[in-house]
C-alpha positions as CSV (number, residue, x, y, z in Angstrom):
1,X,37.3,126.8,-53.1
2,X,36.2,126.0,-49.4
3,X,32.4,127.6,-49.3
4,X,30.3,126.2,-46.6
5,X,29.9,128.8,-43.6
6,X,32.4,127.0,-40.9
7,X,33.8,128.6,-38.2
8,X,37.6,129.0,-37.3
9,X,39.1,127.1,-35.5
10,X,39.0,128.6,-32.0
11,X,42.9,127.9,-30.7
12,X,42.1,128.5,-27.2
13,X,39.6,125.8,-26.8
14,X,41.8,123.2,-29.3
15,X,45.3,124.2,-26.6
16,X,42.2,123.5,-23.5
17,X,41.8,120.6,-24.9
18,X,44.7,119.2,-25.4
19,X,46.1,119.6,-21.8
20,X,42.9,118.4,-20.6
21,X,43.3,115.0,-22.3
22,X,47.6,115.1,-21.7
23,X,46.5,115.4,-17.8
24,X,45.3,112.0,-18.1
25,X,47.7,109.4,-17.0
26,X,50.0,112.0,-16.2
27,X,52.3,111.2,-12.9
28,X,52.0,113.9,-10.9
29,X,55.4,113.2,-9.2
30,X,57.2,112.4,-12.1
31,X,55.4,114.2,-15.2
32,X,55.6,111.2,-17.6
33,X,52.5,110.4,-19.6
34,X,51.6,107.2,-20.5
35,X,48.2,105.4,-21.3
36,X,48.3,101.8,-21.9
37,X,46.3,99.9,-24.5
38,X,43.6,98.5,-22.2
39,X,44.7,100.6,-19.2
40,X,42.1,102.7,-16.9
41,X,44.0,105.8,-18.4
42,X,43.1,105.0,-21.7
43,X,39.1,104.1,-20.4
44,X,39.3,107.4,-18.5
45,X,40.4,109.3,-21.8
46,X,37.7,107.5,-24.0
47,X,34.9,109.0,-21.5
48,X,36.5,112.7,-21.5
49,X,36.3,112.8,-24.9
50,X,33.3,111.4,-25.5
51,X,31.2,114.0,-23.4
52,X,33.2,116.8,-25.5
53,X,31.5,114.5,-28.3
54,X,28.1,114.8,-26.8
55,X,28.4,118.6,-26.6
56,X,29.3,119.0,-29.9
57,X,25.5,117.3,-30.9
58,X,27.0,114.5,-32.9
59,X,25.5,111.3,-32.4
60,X,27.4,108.7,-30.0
61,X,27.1,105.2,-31.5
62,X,27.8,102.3,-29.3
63,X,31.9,100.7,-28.8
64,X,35.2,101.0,-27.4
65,X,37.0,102.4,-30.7
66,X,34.3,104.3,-32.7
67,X,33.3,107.4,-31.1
68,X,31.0,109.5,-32.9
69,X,29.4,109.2,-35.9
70,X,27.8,112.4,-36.8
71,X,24.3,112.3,-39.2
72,X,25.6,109.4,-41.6
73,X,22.8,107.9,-43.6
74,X,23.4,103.9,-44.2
75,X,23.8,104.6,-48.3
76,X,26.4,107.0,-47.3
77,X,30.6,106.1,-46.8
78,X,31.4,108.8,-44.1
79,X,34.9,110.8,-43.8
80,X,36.9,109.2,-41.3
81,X,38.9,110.9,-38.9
82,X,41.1,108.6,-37.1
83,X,43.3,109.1,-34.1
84,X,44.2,107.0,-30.9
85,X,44.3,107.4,-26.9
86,X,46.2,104.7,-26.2
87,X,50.4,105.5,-25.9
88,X,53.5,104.1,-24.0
89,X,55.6,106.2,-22.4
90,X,56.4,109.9,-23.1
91,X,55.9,109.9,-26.7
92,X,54.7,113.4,-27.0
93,X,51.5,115.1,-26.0
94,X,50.7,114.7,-29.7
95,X,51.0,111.5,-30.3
96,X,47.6,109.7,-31.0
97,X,45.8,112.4,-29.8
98,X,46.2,115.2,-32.6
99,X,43.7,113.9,-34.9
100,X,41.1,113.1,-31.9
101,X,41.5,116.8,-31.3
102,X,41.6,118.3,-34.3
103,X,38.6,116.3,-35.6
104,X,36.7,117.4,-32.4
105,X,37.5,121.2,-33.5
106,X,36.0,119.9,-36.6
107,X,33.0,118.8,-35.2
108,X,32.3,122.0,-33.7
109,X,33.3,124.5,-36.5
110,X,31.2,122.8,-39.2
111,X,27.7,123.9,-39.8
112,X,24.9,122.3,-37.9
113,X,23.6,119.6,-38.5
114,X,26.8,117.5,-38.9
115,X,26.9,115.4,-41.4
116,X,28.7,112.4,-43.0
117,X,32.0,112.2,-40.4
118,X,33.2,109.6,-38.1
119,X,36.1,109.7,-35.6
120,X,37.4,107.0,-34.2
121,X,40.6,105.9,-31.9
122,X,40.5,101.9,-32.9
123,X,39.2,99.7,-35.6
124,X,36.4,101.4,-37.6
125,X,33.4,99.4,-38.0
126,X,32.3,101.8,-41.3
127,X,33.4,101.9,-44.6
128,X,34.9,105.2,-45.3
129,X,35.4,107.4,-48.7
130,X,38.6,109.0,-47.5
131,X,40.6,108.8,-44.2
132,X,42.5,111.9,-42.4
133,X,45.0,111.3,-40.0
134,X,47.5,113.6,-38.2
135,X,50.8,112.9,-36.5
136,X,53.9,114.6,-35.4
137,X,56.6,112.8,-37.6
138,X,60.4,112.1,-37.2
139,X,61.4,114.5,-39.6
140,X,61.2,118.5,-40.0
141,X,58.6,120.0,-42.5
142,X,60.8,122.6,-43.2
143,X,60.2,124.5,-46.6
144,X,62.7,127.9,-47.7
145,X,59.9,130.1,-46.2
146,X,60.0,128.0,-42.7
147,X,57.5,124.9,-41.0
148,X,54.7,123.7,-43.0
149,X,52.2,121.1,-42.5
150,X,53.2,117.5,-44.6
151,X,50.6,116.2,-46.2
152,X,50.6,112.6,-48.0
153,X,47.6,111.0,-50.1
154,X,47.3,107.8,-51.3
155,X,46.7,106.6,-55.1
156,X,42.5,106.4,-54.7
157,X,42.0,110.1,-56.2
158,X,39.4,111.8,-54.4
159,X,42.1,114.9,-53.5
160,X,45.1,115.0,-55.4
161,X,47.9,117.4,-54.5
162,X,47.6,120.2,-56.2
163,X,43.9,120.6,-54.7
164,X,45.2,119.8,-51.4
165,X,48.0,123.0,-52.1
166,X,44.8,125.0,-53.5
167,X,43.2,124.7,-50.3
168,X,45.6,125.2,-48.0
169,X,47.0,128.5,-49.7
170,X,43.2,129.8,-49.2
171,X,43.5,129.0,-45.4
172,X,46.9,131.0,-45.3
173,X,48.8,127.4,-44.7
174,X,52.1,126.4,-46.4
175,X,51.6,122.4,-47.6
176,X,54.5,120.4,-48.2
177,X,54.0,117.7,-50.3
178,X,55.6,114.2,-49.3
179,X,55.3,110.9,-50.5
180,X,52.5,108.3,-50.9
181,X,50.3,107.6,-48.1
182,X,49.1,104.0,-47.7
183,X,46.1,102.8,-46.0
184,X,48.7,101.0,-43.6
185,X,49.6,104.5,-42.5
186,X,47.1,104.8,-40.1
187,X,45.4,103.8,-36.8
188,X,42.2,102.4,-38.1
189,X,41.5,99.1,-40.0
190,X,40.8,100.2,-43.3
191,X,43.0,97.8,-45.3
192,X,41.5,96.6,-48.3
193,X,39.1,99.1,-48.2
194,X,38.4,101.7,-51.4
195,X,39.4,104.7,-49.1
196,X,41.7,107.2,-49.7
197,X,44.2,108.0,-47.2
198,X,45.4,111.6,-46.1
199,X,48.1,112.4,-43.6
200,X,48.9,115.6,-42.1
201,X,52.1,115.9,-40.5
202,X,53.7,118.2,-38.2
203,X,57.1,118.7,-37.5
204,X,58.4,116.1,-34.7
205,X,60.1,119.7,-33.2
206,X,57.4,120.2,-32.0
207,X,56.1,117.4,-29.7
208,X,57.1,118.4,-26.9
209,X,55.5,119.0,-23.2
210,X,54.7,121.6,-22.7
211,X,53.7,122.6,-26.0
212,X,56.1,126.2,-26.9
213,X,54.2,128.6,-29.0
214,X,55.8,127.3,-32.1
215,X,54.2,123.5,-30.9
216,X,51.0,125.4,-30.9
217,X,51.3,127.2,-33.8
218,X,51.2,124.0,-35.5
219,X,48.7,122.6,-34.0
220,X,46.6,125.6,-35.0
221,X,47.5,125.4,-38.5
222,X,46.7,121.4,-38.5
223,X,43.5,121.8,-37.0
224,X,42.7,124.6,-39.9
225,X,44.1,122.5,-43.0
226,X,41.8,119.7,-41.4
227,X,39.2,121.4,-40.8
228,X,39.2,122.9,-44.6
229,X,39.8,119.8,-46.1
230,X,36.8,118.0,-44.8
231,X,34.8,120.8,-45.3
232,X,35.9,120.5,-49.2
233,X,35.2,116.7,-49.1
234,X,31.5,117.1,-47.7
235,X,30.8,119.6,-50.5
236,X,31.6,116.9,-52.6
């Protein structure tokens, strides 16, 4: 089903990653991570990620809250990716950042030139076809063959489920359906918009600092369900 020539997602660089941003508004003395809405944390976060932006060759656009906009043509309503730097207090190296980082990994293991994606942490000043977000939930996505990733969609069909389990059964990833997303579900400002919604969840299990090797198994297999999903939505 997926057959444009991306890349895997490298795990190495996504794990890299990942403690690279968590180091920021880390206390040293007392290991708690927090970045304040507004704080110099959060600024300092916003520049990290956008030189791993710049590296990737998508185009920067000028803003706080949208970071990258990669090749979008004005007639065309872009893939968003939406994800957030800002958090209080030891919520979890995931939290916010999972869909920053795994839509980065996108960036880099789709074929050049990029081409229809944003990602954002804030309000969205674009009018998407379909938003992804990723979180680490409050409950386990256990299924009788072990962890899975969650997925939710909204009503807009663009993906419905059983495309969504096509896809992810081609990547080698379990997908456990739950219910309805809404465009409420996630970070960016997208209410009243035509957009679909998509949520990929991961077990809350694993949120934890430091990430185990279970933590970062599913982080992996996030990324990769991302990664294929967009790739199916470009080919669109």
């Amino acid at each position: 089903m997926v057959t444009s020539p991306i890349k895997p997602i490298n795990p190495a660089r996504l794990h890299s990653d990942l403690a690279a941003i968590n180091a920021i508004g880390r206390d040293p003395a007392t290991a708690e991570l927090s970045r304040p809405s507004g704080s110099e944390a959060e600024s300092a976060a916003g520049e990290w990620l956008r030189r791993r932006i710049e590296a990737t060759g998508a185009d920067l656009v000028p803003g706080p809250d949208l970071l990258a906009v990669a090749a979008i043509d004005a007639p065309v309503r872009p893939l968003l990716i939406s994800g957030a730097l800002a958090m209080t207090t030891n919520l979890g190296p995931l939290d916010g950042v999972l869909a920053l980082m795994a839509g980065l990994e996108v960036l880099r293991c789709l074929p050049a030139p990029v081409a229809g994606i944003a990602l954002t942490a804030g309000r969205a000043e674009v009018n998407p076809s379909i938003v992804f977000d990723c979180a680490a939930t409050g409950g386990p996505m256990l299924t009788d063959s072990g962890r899975a990733i969650g997925v939710a969609l909204s009503d807009t069909v663009r993906f419905d489920m059983r495309e969504v389990l096509e896809i992810g059964e081609a990547c080698g990833i379990e997908v456990l359906p739950l219910p309805r997303a809404t465009n409420v579900d996630v970070r960016s400002d997208v209410r009243g918009s035509s957009a679909q919604v998509c949520t990929l969840s991961i077990d809350a299990a694993t949120n934890r600092w430091p990430l185990d090797d279970e933590g970062r198994a599913a982080v992996t297999a996030c990324a990769t369900l991302l990664l294929n999903l967009v790739d199916a939505a470009l080919a669109r």
